[in-house]
Kinemage of the C-alpha trace (Angstrom):
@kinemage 1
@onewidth
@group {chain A} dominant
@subgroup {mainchain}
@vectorlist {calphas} color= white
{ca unk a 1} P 23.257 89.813 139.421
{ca unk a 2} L 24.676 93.230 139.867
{ca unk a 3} L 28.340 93.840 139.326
{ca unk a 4} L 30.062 95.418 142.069
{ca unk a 5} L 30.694 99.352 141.296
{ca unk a 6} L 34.713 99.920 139.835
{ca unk a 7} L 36.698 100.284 143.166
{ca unk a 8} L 39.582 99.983 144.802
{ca unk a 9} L 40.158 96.420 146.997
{ca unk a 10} L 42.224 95.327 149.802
{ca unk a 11} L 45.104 93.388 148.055
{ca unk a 12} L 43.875 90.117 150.402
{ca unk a 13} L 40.710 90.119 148.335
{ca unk a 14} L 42.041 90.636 145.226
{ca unk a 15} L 44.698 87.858 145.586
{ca unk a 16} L 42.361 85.018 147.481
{ca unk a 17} L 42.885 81.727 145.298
{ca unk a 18} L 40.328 81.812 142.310
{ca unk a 19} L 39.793 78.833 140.536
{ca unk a 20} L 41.816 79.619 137.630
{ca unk a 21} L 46.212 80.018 138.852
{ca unk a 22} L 47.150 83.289 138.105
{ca unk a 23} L 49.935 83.248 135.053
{ca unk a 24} L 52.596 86.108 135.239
{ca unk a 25} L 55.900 86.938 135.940
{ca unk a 26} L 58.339 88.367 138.564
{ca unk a 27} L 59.739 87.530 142.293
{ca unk a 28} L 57.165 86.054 144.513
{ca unk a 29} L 58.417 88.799 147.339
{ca unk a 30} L 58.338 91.597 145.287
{ca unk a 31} L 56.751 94.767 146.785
{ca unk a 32} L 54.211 95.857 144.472
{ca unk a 33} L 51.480 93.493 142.860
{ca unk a 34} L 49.739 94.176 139.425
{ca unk a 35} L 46.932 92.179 138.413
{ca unk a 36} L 46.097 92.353 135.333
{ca unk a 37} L 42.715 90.919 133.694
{ca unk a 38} L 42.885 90.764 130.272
{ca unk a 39} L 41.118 89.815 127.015
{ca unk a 40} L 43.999 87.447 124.164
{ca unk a 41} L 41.574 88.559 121.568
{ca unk a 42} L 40.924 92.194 123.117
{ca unk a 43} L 42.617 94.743 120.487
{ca unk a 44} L 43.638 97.372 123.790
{ca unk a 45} L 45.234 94.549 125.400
{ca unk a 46} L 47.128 92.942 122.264
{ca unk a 47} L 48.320 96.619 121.826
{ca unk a 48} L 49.547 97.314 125.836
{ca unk a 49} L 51.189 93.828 125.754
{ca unk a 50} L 53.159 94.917 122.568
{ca unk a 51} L 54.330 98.503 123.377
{ca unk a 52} L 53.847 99.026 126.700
{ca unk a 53} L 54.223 95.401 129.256
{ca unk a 54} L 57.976 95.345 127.715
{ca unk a 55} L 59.065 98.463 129.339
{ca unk a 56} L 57.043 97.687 132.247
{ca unk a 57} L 58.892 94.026 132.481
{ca unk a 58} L 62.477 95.423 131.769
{ca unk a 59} L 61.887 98.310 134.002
{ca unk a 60} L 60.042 97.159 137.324
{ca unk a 61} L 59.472 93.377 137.153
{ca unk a 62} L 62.993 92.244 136.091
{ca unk a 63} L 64.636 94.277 138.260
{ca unk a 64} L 62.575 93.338 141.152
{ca unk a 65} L 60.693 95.888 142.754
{ca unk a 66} L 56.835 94.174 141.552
{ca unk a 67} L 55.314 91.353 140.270
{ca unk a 68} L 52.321 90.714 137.310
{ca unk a 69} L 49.811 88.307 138.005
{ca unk a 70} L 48.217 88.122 134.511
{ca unk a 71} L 44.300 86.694 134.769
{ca unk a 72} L 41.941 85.947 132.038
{ca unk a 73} L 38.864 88.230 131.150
{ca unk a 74} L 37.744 85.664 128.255
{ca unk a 75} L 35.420 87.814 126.369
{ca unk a 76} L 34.370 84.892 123.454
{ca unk a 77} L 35.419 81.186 122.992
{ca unk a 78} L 38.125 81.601 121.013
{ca unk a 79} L 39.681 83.759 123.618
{ca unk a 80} L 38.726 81.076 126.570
{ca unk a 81} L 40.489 78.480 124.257
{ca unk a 82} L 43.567 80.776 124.000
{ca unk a 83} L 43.945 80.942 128.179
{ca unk a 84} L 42.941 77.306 128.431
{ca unk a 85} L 45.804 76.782 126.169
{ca unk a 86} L 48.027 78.939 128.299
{ca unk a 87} L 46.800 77.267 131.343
{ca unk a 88} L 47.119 73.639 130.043
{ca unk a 89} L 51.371 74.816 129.401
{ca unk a 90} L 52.443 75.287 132.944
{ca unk a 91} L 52.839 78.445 134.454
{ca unk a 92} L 55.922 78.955 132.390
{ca unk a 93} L 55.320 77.998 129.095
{ca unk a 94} L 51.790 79.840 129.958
{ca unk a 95} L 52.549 83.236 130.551
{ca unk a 96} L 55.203 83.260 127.760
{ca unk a 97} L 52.006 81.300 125.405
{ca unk a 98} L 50.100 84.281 126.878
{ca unk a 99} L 52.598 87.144 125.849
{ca unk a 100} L 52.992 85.597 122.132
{ca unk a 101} L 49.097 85.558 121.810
{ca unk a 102} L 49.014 89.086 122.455
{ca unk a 103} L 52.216 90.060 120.622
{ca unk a 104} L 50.478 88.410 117.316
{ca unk a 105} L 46.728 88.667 117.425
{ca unk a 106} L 46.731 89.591 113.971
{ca unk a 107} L 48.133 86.363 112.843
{ca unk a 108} L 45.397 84.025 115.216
{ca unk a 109} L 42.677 86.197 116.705
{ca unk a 110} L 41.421 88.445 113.326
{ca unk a 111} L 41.685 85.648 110.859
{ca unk a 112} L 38.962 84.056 108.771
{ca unk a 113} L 39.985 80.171 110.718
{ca unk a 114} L 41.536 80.790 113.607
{ca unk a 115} L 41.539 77.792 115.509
{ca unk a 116} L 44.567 75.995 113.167
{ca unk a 117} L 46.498 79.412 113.292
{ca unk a 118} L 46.258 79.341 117.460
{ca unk a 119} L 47.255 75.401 116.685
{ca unk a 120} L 50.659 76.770 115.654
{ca unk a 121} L 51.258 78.769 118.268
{ca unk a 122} L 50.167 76.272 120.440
{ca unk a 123} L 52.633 73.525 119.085
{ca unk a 124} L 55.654 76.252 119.877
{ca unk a 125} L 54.995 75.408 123.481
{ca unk a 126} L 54.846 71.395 123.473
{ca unk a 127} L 51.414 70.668 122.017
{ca unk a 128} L 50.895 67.628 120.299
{ca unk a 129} L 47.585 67.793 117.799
{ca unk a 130} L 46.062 65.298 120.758
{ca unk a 131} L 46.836 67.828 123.860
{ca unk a 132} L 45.721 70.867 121.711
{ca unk a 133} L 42.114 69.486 121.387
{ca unk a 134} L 42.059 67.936 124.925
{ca unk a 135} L 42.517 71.084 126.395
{ca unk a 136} L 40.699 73.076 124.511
{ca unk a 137} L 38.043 70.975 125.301
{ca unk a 138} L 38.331 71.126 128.857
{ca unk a 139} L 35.011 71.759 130.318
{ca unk a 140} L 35.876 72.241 134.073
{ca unk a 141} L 38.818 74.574 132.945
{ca unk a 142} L 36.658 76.604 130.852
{ca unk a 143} L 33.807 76.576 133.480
{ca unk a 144} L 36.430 78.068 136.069
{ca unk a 145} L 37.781 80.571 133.229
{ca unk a 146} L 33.844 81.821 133.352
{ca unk a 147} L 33.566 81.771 137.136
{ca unk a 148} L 37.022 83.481 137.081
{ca unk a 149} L 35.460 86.296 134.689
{ca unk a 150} L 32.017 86.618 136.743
{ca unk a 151} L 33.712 87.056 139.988
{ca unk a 152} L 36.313 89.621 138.726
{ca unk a 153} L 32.494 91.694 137.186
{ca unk a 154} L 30.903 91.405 140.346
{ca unk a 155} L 33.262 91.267 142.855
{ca unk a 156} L 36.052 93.881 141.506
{ca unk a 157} L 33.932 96.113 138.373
{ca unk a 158} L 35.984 94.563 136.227
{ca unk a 159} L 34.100 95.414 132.556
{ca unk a 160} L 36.453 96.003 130.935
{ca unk a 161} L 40.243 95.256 129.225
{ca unk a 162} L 43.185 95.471 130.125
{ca unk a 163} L 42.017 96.535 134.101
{ca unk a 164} L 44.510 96.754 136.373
{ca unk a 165} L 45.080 96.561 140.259
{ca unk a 166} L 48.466 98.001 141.566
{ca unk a 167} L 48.848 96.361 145.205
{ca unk a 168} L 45.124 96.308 145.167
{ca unk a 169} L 44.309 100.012 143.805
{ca unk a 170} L 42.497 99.976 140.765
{ca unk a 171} L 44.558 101.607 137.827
{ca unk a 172} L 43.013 103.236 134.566
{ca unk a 173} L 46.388 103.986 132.565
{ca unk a 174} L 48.350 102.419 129.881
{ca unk a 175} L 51.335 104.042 129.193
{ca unk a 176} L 54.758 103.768 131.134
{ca unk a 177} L 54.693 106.883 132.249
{ca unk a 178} L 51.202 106.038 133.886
{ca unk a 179} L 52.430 103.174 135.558
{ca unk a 180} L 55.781 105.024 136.942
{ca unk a 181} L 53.568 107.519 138.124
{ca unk a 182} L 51.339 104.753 139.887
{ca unk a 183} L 54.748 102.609 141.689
């Protein structure tokens, strides 16, 4: 099938439910929405969530003014087995999962064995040896992480990570002063 040209959406598309909860953090009633689909093995994405989410966070998200709803882009398995981890921890325990995957790809995602390195990460949230490898082996989860992707291709243009949406207008930057320019 084709995927849909790269585009702007009404924020009612973008946020119908998709069969994979969004992770992400903020106030439910906060003005702006930024979705952001993104790859826990993708090198741009690993670096954005290191320098620039932060100052995003601190600046509008704790303070209140918008909200991230973080969605997976799984570009390989060991990526769908990092957001089926995330997933599998709660919405809590996910997006902060999520953050420290990107924060230290070079310790889990780059490595010569990755899956015992993502094992440690994974018991810093509550896994037990038994949940890791039950979710990880989740089949409906990781078929709805793949439906997730395809839908976000063909429905949105997304091809790429990180792609953003800011209160449904698609956004190409990734520095701070980008995004202030974008609120």
């Amino acid at each position: 099938q084709k995927k849909a040209p790269a585009k702007d959406v009404t924020l009612t598309e973008l946020m119908r439910p998709s069969p994979v909860p969004d992770l992400g953090y903020g106030k439910a009633d906060a003005p702006v929405t930024i979705v952001e689909y993104a790859s826990l093995t993708g090198g741009f994405c690993g670096q954005f969530h290191t320098h620039v989410m932060p100052k995003i966070k601190t600046k509008f998200i704790d303070t209140g003014p918008a909200k991230l709803h973080l969605r997976p882009f799984a570009g390989n398995n060991l990526d769908a087995a990092g957001w089926l981890l995330a997933h599998c921890a709660g919405p809590e325990k996910g997006a902060l999962l999520a953050t420290a995957l990107f924060e230290r790809q070079q310790q889990w995602a780059f490595v010569p064995n990755p899956v015992p390195k993502l094992f440690d990460f994974a018991k810093q949230a509550g896994f037990t040896d038994q949940t890791f490898n039950a979710c990880i082996r989740e089949e409906k989860k990781l078929q709805a992480l793949m439906v997730q992707r395809d839908n976000a291709y063909k429905r949105f243009g997304v091809d790429a990570t990180p792609t953003f949406f800011i209160n449904g207008k698609r956004f190409q930057g990734a520095s701070i002063e980008e995004f202030e320019k974008a609120m």
